[in-house]
Backbone as JSON Lines, residues from 0, in Angstrom:
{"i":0,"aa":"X","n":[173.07,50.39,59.98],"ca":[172.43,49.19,59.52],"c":[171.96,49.31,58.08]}
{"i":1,"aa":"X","n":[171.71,50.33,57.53],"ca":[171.37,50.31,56.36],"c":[170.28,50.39,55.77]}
{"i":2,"aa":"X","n":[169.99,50.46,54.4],"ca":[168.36,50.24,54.04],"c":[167.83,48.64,54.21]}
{"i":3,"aa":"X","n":[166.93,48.22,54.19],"ca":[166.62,46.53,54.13],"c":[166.24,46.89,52.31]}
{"i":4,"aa":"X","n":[166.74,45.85,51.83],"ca":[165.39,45.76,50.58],"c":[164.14,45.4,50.74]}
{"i":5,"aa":"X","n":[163.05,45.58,50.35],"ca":[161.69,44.88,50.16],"c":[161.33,44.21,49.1]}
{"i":6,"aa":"X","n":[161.13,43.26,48.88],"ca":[160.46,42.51,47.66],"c":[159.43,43.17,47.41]}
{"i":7,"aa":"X","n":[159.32,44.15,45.83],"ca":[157.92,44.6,45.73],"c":[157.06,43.6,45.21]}
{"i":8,"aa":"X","n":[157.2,42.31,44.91],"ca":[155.94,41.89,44.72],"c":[155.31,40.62,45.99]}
{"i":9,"aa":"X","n":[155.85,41.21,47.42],"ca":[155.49,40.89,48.18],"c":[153.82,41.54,48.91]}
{"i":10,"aa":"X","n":[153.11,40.55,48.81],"ca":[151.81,40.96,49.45],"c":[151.42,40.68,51.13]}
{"i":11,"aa":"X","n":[151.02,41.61,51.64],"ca":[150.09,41.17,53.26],"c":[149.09,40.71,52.82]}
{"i":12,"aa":"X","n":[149.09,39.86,53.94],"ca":[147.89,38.89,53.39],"c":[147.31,39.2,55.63]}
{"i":13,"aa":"X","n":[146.35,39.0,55.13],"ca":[145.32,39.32,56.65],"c":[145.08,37.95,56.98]}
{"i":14,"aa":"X","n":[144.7,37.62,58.46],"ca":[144.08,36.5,59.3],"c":[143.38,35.86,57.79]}
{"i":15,"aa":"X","n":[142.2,37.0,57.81],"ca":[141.12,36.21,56.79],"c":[141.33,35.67,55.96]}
{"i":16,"aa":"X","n":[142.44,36.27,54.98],"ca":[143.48,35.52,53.8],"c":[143.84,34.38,54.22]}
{"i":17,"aa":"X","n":[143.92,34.37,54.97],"ca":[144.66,32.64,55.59],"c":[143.87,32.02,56.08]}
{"i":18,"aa":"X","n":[142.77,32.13,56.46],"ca":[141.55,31.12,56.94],"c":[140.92,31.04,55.43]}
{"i":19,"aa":"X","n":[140.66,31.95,54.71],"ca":[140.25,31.5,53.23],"c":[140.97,30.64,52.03]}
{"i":20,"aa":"X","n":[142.6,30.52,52.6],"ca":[142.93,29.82,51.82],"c":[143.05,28.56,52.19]}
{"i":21,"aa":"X","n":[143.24,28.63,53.96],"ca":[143.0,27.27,54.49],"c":[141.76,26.2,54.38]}
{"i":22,"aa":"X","n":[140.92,26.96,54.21],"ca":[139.38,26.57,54.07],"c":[139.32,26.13,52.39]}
{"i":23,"aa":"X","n":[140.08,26.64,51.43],"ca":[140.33,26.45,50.13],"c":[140.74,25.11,49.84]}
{"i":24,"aa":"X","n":[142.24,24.87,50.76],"ca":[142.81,24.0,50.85],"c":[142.29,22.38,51.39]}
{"i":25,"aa":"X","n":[141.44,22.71,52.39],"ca":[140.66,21.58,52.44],"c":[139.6,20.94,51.6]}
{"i":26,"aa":"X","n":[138.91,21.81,51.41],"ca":[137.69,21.63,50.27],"c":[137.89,21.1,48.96]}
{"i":27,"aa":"X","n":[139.52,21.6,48.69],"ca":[140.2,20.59,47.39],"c":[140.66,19.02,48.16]}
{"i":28,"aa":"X","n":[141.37,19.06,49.13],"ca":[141.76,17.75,49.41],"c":[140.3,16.96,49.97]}
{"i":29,"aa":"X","n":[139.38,17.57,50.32],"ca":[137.89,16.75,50.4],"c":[137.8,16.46,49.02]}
{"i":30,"aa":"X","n":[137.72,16.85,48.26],"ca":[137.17,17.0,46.88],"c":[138.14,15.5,46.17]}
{"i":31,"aa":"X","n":[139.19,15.58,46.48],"ca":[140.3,14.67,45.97],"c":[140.11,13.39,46.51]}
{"i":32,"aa":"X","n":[140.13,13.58,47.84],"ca":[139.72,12.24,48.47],"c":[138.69,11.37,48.05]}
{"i":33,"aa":"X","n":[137.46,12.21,47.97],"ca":[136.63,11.84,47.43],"c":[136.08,11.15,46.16]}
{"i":34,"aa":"X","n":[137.17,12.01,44.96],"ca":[136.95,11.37,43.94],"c":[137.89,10.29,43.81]}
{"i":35,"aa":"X","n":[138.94,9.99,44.91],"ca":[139.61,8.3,44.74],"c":[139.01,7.28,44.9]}
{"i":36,"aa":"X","n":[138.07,7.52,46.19],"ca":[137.29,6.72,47.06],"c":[136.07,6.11,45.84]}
{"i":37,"aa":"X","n":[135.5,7.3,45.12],"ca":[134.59,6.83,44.11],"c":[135.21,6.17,43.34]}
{"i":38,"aa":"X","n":[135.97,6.54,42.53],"ca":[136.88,5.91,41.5],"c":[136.9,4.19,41.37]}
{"i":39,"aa":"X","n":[137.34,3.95,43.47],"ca":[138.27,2.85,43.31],"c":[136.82,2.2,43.34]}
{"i":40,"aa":"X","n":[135.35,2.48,44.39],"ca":[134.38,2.12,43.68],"c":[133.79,1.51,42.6]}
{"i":41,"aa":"X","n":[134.33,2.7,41.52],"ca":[133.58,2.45,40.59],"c":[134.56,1.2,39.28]}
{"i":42,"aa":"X","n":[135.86,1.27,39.58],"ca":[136.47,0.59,39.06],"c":[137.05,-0.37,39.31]}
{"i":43,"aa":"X","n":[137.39,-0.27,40.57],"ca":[138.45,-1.77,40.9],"c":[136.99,-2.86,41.54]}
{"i":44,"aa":"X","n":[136.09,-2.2,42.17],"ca":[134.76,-2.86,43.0],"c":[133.69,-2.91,42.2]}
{"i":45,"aa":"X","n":[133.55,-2.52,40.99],"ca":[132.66,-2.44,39.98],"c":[131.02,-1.91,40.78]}
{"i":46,"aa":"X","n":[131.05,-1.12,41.62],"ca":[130.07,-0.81,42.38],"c":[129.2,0.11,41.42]}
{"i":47,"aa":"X","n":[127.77,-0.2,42.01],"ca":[126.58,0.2,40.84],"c":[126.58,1.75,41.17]}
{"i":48,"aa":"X","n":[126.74,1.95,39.56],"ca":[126.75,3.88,39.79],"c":[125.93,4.35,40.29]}
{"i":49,"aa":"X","n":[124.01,4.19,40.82],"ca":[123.46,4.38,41.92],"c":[123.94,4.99,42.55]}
{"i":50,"aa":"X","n":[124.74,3.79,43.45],"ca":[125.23,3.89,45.17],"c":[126.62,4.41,44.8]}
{"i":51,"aa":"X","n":[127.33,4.6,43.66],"ca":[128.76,5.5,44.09],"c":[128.03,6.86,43.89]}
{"i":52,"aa":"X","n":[126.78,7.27,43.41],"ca":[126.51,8.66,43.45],"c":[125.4,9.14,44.94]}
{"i":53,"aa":"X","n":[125.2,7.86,45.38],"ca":[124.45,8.1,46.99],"c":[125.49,8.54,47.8]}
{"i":54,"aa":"X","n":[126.87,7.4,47.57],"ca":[127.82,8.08,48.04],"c":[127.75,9.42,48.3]}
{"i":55,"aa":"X","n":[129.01,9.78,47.07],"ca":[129.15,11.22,47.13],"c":[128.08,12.36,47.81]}
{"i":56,"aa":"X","n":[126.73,11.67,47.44],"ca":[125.7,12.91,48.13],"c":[125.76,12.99,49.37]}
{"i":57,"aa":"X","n":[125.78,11.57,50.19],"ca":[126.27,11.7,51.32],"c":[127.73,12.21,52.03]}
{"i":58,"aa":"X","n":[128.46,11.8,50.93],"ca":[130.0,12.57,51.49],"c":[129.59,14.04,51.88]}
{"i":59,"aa":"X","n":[129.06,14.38,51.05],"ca":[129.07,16.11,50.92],"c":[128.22,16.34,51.79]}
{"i":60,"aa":"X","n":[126.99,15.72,52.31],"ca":[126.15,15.9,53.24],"c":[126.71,16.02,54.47]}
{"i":61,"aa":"X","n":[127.74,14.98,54.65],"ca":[128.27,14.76,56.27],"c":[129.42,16.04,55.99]}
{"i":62,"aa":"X","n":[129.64,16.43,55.65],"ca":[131.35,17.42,55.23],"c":[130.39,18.84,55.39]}
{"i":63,"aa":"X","n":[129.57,18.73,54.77],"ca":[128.42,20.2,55.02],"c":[128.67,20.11,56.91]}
{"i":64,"aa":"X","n":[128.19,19.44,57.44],"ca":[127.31,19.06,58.86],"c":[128.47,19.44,59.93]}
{"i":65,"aa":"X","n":[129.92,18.73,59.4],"ca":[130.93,18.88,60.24],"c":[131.35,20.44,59.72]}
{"i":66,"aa":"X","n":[131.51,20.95,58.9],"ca":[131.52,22.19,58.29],"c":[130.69,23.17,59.14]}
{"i":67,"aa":"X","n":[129.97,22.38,59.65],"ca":[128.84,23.72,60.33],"c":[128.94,23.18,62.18]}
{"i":68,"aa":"X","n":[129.58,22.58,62.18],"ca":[129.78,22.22,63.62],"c":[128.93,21.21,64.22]}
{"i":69,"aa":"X","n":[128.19,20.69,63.33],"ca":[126.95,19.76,63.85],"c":[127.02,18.53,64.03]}
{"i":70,"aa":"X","n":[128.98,17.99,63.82],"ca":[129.0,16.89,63.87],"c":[130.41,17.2,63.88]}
{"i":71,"aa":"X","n":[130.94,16.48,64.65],"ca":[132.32,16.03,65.22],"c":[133.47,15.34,64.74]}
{"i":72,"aa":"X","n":[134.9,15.65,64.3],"ca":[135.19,14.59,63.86],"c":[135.85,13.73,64.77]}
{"i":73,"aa":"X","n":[135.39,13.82,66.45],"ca":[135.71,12.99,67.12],"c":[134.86,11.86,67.09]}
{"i":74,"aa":"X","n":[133.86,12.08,66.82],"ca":[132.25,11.47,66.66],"c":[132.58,10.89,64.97]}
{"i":75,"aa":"X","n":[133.1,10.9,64.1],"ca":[133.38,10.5,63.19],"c":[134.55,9.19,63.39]}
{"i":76,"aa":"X","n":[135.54,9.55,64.24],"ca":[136.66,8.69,64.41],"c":[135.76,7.37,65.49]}
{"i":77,"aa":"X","n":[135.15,7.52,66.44],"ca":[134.01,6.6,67.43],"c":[133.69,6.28,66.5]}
{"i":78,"aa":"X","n":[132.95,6.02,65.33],"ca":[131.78,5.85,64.77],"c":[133.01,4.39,63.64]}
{"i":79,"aa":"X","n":[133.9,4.75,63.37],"ca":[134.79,4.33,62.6],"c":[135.63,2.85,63.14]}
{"i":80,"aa":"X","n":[136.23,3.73,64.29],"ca":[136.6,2.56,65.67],"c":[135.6,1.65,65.62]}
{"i":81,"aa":"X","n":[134.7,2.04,66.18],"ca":[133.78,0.84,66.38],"c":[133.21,0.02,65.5]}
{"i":82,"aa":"X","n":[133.65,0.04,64.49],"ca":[133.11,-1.0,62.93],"c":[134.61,-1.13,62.96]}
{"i":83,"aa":"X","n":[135.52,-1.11,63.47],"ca":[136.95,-1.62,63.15],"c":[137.34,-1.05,61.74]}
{"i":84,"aa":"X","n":[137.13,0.28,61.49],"ca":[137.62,0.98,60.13],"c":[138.42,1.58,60.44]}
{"i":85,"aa":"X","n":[140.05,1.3,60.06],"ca":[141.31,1.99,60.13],"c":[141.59,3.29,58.85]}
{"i":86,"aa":"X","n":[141.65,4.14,59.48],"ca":[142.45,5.16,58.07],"c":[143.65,5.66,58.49]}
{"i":87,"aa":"X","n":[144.78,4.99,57.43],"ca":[146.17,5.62,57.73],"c":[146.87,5.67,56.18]}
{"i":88,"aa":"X","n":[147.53,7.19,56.51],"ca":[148.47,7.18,55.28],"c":[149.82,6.7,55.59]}
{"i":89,"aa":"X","n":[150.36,6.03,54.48],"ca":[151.86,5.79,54.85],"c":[151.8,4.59,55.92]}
């Protein structure tokens, strides 16, 4: 069978490597989401910079909470349903 080659600039990466980058990965697409949501706020809705910055404090407040298990995002999707708030991409 032979030798295999190895790519030397191949790295192991551990469980933790991958829950840290997964956890990376969200925290930017929170982060992104977030600043559209303000954006369209602050520009297309001309909404008073106040309340697009109560916003955000609250975004990050509830994202902390579910972050720590203290809140659900099944309990997020109920909460949504029931004010008839749809979120879909595509």
């Amino acid at each position: 069978m032979g030798n295999k080659k190895i790519n030397p600039r191949r790295q192991i990466c551990t469980g933790e490597d991958v829950k840290r980058a997964e956890n990376r990965g969200i925290e930017t697409g929170l982060r992104q989401a977030l600043k559209i949501a303000l954006y369209i706020l602050l520009d297309k809705h001309d909404a008073p910079r106040e309340d697009v910055q109560e916003l955000a404090r609250e975004f990050t407040w509830l994202a902390e909470r579910i972050n720590e298990g203290r809140i659900s995002w099944p309990f997020v999707d109920r909460v949504l349903e029931e004010n008839d708030v749809e979120v879909r991409l595509r």
